[in-house]
C-alpha positions as CSV (number, residue, x, y, z in Angstrom):
1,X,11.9,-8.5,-15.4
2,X,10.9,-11.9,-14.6
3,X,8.2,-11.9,-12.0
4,X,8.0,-14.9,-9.5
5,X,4.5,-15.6,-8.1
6,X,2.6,-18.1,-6.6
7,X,-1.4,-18.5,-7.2
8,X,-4.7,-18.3,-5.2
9,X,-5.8,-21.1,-3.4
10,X,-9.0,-19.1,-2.6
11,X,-12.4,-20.0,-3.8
12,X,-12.6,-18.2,-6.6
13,X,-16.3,-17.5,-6.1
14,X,-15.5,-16.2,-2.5
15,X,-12.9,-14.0,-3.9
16,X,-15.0,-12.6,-6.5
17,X,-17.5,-11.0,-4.3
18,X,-17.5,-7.3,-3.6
19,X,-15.5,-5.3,-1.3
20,X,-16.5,-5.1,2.2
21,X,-18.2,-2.2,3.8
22,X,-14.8,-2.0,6.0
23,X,-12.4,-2.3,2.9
24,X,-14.7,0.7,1.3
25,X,-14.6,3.0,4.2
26,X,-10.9,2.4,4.6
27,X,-10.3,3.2,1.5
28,X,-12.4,6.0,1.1
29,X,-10.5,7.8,4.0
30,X,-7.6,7.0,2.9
31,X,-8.3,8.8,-0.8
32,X,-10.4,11.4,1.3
33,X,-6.8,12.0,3.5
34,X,-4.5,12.2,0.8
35,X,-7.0,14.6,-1.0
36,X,-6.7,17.0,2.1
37,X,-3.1,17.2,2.3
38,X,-3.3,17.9,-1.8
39,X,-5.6,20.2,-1.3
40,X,-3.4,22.1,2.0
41,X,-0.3,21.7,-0.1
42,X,2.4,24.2,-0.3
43,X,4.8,24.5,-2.7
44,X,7.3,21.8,-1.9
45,X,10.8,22.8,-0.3
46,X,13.8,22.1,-2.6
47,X,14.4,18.9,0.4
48,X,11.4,17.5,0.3
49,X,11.3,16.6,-3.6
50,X,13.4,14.0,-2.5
51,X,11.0,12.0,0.0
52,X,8.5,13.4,-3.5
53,X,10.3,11.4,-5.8
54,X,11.5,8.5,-3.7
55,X,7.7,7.7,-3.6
56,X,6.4,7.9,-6.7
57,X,9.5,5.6,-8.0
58,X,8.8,3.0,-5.4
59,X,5.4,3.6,-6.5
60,X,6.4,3.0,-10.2
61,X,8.5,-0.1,-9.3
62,X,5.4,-1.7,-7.3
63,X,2.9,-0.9,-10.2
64,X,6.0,-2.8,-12.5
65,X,6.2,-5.6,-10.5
66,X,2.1,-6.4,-9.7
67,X,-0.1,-8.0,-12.9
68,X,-1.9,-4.8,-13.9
69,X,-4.9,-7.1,-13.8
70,X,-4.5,-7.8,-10.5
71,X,-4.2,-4.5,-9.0
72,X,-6.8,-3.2,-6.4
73,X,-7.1,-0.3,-4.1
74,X,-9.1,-2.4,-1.7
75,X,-7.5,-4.9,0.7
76,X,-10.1,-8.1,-1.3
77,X,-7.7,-10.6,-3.5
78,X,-8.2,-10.8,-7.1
79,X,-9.9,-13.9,-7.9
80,X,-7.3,-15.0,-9.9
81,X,-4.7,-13.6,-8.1
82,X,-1.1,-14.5,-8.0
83,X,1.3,-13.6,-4.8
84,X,4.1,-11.3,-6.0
85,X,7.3,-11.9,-4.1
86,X,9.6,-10.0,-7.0
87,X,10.1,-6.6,-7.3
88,X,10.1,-4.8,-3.8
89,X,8.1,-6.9,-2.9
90,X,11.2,-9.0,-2.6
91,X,11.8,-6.8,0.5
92,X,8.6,-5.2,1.8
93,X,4.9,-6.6,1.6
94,X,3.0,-3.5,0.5
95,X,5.5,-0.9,-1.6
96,X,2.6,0.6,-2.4
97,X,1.2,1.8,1.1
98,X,5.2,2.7,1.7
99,X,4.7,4.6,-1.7
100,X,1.5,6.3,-0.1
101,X,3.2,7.5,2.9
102,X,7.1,8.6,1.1
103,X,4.8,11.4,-0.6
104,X,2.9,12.0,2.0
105,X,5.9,12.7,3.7
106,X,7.4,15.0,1.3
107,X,4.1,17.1,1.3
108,X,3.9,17.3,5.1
109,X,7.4,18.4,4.7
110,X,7.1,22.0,3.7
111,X,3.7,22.5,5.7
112,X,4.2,20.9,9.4
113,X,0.4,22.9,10.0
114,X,-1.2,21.1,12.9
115,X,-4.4,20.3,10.9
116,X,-1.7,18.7,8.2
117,X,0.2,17.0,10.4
118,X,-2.9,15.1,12.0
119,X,-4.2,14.2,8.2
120,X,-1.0,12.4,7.9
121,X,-1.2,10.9,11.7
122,X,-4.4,9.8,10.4
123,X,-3.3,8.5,6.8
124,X,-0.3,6.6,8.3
125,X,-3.1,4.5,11.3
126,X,-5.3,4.0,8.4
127,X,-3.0,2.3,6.1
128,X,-1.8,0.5,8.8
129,X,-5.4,-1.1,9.7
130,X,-5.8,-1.5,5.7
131,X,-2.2,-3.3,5.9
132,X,-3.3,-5.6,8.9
133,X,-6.9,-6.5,7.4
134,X,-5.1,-7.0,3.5
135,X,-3.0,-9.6,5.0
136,X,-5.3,-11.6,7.4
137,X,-7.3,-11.6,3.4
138,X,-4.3,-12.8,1.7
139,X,-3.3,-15.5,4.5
140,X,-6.6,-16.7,3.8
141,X,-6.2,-16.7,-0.1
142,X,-2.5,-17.9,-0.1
143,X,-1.6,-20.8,1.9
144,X,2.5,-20.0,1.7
145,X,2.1,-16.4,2.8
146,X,3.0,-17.1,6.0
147,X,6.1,-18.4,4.8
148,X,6.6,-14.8,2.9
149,X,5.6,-12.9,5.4
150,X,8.2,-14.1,7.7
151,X,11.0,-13.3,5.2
152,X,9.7,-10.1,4.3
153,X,9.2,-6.6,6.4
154,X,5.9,-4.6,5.9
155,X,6.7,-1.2,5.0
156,X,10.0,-0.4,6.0
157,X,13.1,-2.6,6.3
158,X,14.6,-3.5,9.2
159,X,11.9,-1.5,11.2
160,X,8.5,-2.6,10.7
């Protein structure tokens, strides 16, 4: 699969230095949500294997498209980062969070419980901040993401 990308402009110093205390927390609520809907999983309903497995292969196809040595849970840029525009990436800036949320779907699914249904509320603003702070980072750390960003949708084409 050939793989356009475009590299970092960034300081590669600036880049290189640690997460921030914000990128941490979201982060850790966001592994500390998706643990709790796990955790409060039922069996899933023969339907929702669908959303199930139209995440994890989204998932898959992101994972394809980004350099594995590029890859980070938090919303910093690698240092020597490149911007990925192939893949879905082609259509949608973060796969990944859309990834996130397709399961998280599926598992909310078969258990609409109240308490679940407010961890996913919860997931779905949280990876949305993550989303907004990731790309004021890679604005900064790309200078034609601007141009990608307004061919591209965030999460969900033709909606958002």
């Amino acid at each position: 699969m050939a793989m356009e990308t475009r590299s970092s402009a960034a300081d590669p110093a600036a880049s290189a230095k640690r997460p921030s205390m914000v990128s941490r927390v979201l982060v850790a609520g966001q592994f500390a949500l998706l643990g709790g809907l796990a955790a409060s999983a039922a069996r899933p309903a023969p339907w929702a294997w669908g959303l199930l497995a139209a995440g994890v292969v989204l998932g898959l196809w992101a994972l394809a498209a980004m350099p594995i040595r590029q890859l980070r849970v938090v919303p910093e840029t690698h240092p020597a980062g490149r911007l990925v525009c192939s893949g879905p990436y082609r259509w949608i800036r973060h796969p990944m969070y859309a990834a996130v949320l397709l399961v998280a779907a599926g598992a909310l699914a078969t258990d609409p419980a109240p308490a679940r249904l407010a961890m996913g509320l919860a997931l779905a603003i949280l990876l949305a901040v993550k989303l907004i702070r990731e790309e004021k980072l890679l604005r900064l750390a790309y200078p034609d993401y601007a141009v990608y960003q307004a061919s591209t949708w965030h999460l969900v084409p033709w909606v958002w």
